[in-house]
C-alpha positions as CSV (number, residue, x, y, z in Angstrom):
1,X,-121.3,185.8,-38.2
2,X,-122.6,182.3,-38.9
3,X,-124.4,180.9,-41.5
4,X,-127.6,178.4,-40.8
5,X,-128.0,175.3,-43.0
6,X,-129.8,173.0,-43.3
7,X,-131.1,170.8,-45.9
8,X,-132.9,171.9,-48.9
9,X,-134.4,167.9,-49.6
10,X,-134.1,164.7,-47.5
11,X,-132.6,163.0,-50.3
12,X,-128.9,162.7,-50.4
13,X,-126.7,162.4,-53.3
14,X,-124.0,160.1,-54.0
15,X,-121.9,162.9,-55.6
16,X,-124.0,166.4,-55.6
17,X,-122.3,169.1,-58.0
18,X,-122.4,172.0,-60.0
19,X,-125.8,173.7,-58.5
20,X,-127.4,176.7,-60.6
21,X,-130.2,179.0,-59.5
22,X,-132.6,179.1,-62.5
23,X,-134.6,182.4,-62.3
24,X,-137.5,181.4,-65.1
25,X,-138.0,178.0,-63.2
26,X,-137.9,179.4,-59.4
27,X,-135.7,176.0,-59.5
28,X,-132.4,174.6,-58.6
29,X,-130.3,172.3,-60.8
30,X,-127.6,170.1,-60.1
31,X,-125.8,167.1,-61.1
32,X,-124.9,163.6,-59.3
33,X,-121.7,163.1,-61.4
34,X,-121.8,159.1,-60.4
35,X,-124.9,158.5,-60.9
36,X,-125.2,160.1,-64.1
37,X,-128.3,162.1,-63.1
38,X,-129.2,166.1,-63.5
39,X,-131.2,167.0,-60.4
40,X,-134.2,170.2,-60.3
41,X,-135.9,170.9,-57.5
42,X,-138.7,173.3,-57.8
43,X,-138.2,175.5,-54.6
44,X,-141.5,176.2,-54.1
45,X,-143.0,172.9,-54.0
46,X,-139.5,171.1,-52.9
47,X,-140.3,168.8,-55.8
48,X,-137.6,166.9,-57.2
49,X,-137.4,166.1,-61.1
50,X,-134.2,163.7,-62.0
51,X,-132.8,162.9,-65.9
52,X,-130.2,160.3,-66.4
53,X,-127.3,160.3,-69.0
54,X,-125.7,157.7,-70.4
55,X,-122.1,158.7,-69.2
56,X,-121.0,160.8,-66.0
57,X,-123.5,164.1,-65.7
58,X,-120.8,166.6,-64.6
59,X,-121.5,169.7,-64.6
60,X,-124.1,172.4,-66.0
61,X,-125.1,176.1,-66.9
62,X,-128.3,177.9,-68.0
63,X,-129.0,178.9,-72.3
64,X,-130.7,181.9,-73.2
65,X,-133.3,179.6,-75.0
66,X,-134.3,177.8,-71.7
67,X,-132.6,174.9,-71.9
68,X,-129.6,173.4,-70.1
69,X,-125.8,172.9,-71.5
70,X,-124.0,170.3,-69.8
71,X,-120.9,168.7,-69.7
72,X,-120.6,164.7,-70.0
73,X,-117.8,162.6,-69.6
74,X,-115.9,163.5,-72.7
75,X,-118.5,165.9,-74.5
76,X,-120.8,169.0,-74.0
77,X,-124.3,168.8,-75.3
78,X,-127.8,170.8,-74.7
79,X,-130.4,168.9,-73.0
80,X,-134.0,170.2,-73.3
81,X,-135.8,169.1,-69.8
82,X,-139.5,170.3,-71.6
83,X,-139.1,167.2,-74.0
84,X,-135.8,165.0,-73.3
85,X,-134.2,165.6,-76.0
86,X,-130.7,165.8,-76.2
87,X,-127.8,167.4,-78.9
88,X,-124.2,166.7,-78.6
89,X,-122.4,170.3,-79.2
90,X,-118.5,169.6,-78.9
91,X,-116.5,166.8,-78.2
92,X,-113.5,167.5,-76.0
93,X,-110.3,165.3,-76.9
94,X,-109.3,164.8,-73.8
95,X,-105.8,163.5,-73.5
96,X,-104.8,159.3,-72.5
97,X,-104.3,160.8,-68.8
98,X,-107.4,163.1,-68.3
99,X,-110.3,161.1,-66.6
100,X,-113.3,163.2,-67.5
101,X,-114.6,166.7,-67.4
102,X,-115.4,168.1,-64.4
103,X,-116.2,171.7,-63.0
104,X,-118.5,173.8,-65.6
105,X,-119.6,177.8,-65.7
106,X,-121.2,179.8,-68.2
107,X,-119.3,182.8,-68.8
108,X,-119.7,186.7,-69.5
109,X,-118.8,186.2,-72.8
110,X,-121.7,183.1,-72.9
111,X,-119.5,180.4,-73.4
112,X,-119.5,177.3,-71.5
113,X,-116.5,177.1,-69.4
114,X,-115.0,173.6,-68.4
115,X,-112.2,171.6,-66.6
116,X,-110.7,168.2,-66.4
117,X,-109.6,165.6,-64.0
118,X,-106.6,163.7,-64.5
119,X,-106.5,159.8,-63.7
120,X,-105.2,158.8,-60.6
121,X,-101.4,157.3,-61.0
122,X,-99.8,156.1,-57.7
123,X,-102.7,157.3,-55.7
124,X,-102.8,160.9,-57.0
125,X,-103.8,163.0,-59.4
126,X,-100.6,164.2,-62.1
127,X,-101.0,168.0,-63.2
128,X,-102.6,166.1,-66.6
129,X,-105.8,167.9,-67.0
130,X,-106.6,171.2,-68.6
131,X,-109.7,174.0,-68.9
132,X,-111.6,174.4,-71.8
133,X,-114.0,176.9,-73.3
134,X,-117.0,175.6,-75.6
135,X,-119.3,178.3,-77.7
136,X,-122.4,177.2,-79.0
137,X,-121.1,176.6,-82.6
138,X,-119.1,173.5,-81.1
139,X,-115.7,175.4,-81.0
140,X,-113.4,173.9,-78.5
141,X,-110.4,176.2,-76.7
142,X,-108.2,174.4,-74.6
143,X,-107.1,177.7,-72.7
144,X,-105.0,175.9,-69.4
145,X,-103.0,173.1,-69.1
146,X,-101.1,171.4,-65.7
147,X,-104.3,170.8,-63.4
148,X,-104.9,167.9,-61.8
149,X,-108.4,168.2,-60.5
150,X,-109.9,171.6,-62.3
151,X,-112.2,173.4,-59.9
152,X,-113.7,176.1,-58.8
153,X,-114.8,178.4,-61.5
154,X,-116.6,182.1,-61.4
155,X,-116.4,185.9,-62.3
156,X,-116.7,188.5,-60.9
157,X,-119.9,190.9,-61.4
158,X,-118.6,193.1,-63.8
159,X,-117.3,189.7,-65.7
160,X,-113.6,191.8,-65.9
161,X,-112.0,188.6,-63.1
162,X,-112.0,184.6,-63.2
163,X,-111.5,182.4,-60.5
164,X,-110.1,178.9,-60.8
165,X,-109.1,176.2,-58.5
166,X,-107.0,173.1,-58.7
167,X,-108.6,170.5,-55.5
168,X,-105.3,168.5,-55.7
169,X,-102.9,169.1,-53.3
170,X,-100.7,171.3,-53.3
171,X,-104.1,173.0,-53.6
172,X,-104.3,176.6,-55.0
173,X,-106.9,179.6,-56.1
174,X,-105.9,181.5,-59.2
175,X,-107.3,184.6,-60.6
176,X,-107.1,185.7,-64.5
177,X,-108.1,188.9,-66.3
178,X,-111.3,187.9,-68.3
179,X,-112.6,189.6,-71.6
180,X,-116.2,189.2,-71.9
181,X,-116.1,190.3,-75.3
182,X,-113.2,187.9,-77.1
183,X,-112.8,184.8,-74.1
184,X,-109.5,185.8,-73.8
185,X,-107.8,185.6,-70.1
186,X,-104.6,186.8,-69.1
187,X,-102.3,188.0,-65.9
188,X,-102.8,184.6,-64.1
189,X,-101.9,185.2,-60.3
190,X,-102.1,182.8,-57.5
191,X,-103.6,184.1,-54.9
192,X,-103.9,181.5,-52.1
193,X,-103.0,178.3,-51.2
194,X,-106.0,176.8,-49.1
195,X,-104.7,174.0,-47.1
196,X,-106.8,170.8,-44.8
197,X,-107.7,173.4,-42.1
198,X,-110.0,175.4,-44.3
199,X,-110.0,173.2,-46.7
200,X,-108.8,172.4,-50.4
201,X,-110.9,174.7,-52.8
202,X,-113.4,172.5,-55.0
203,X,-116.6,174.8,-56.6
204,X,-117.0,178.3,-56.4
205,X,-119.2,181.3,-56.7
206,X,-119.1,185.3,-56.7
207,X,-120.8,187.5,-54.4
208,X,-122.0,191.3,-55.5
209,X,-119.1,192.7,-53.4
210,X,-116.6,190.7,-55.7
211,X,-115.7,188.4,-53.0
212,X,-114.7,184.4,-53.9
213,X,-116.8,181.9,-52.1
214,X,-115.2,178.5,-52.2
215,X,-116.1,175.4,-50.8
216,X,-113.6,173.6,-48.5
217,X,-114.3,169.9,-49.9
218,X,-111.3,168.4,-47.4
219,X,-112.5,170.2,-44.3
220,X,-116.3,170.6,-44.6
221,X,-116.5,174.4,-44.5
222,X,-117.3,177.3,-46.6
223,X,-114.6,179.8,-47.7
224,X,-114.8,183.0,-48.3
225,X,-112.0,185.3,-49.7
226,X,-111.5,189.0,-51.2
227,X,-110.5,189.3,-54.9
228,X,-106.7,189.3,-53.9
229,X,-107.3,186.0,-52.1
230,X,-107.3,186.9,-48.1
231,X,-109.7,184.5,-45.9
232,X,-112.2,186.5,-44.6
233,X,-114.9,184.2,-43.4
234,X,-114.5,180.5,-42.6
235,X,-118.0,178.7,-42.2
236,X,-118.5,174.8,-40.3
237,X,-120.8,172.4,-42.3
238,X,-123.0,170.0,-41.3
239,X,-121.5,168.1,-44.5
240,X,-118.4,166.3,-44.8
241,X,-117.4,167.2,-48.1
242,X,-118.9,170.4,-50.1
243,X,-118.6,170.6,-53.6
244,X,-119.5,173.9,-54.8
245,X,-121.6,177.4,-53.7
246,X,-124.0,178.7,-55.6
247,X,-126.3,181.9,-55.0
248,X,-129.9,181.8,-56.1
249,X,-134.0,182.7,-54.8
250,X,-135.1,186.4,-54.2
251,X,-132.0,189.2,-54.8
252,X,-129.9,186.1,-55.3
253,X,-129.7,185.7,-51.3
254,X,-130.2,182.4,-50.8
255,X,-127.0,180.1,-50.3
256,X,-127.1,176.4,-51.6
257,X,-124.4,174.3,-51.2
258,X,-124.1,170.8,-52.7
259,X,-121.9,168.1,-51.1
260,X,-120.1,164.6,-52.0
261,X,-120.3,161.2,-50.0
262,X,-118.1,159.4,-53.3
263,X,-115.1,158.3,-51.8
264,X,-115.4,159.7,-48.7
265,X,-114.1,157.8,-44.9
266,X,-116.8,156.1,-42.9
267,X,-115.8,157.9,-39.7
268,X,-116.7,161.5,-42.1
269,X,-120.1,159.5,-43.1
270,X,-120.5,158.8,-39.7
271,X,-119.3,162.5,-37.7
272,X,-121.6,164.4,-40.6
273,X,-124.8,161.6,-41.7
274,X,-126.1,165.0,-43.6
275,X,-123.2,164.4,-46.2
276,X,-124.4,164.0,-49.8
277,X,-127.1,167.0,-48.9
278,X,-127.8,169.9,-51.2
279,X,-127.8,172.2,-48.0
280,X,-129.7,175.2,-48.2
281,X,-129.3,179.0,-46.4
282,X,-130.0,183.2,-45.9
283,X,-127.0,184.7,-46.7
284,X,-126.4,188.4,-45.7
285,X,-124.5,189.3,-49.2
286,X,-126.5,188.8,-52.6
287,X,-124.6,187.0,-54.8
288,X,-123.5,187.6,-58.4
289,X,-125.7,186.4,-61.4
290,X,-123.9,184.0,-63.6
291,X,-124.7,184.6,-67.0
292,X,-126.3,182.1,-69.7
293,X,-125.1,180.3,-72.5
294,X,-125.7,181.9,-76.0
295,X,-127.3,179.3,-77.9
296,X,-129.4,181.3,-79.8
């Protein structure tokens, strides 16, 4: 079975992340960590709407009053797109060798879910950064230590399963017990090691049949694997380097994908000019709704 993509706008983005299907809105948003920018585009119009921060925009979930929680370089705030405003929530202490926050997903327990990036030392990333979890009263967990590049999170759709990724090779996919009621995840198991070929695992999302869709940043494809991590479908992109899935539109059947050209080789630029897309498609399994933050 394949998948058709294609582009959702014309406009590429320097480093597209962290796309969320907003049901109230009939909208998509996403960040462009780089440029510091949260990206909606109204899907029926195809309009796009950008906001810029004043440090790295990195990643993003829904709130139950409407607005958006997202993660900045070193904080996590609330952003209100009806008027601007913005309200600093938590400040994560990140450590001297953890770059900035990263990946982001609201939880089933409605808290805001967040990894790091360690800095690069000797032209890699040491297992230096860590995944936290931020409620709405500012409460910071640091729940997971030894990642390099945190990636990758989603739950399964009755919220009992998390998925995690570290991008850095040795690249791996972990699963954790969740408890939507306390926050508290246990029984880690690593259940696959995605390599070049299908690609090291960067953002993921949850399908209605519990499946794990991951996006194969190192290899331009889209992953999909059962709960006890086996591969079971493999799909090319017209992008060089997908960031992370995301279900949305009518019976959350619509497939968007966003995609990074930060960093990336001129010869990728050049074999896949679509790279930096948020690429758009029908996908023949609904996927599962990601809950929103309880900030009220």
């Amino acid at each position: 079975m394949t998948i058709d993509f294609k582009p959702l706008i014309e406009t590429r983005f320097q480093l597209g992340e962290s796309p969320v299907y907003d049901d109230r809105r009939a909208a998509l948003w996403f960040c462009d960590i780089v440029n510091r920018a949260l990206h909606r585009v109204t899907l029926a119009s195809l309009e796009l709407a950008t906001w810029t921060f004043p440090s790295e925009a990195c990643s993003i979930g829904l709130t139950e009053s409407g607005r958006i929680v997202i993660a900045l370089r070193d904080e996590v705030g609330i952003f209100d797109p009806d008027n601007g405003g913005y309200e600093r929530i938590a400040q994560i202490a990140l450590n001297p060798f953890e770059a900035r926050l990263n990946d982001g997903k609201v939880g089933p327990d409605g808290a805001f879910w967040v990894g790091s990036l360690a800095k690069k030392a000797g032209g890699s990333r040491p297992p230096a950064g860590a995944l936290y979890r931020v409620d709405a009263g500012g409460e910071v967990e640091r729940k997971v230590d030894g990642i390099a590049t945190a990636n990758g999170l989603a739950f399964s759709p009755d919220g009992s399963l998390m998925f995690h990724t570290d991008t850095n090779a040795p690249a791996w996919i972990d699963r954790w017990d969740f408890d939507a009621a306390s926050g508290a995840i246990s029984n880690r198991k690593r259940i696959a090691r995605p390599d070049n070929t299908i690609g090291r695992p960067d953002g993921g999302a949850s399908d209605v049949e519990g499946c794990y869709w991951s996006a194969g940043f190192s290899a331009g494809r889209l992953n999909r694997f059962s709960p006890d991590g086996k591969l079971l479908e493999s799909h090319p992109l017209s992008v060089g380097a997908p960031t992370m899935p995301c279900f949305g539109g009518d019976g959350l059947k619509t497939l968007f994908v966003t995609s990074s050209r930060d960093g990336i080789a001129q010869e990728i630029l050049d074999r896949y000019p679509l790279t930096g897309s948020v690429l758009v498609a029908q996908s023949r399994v609904a996927g599962s709704s990601v809950g929103r933050f309880r900030d009220q």
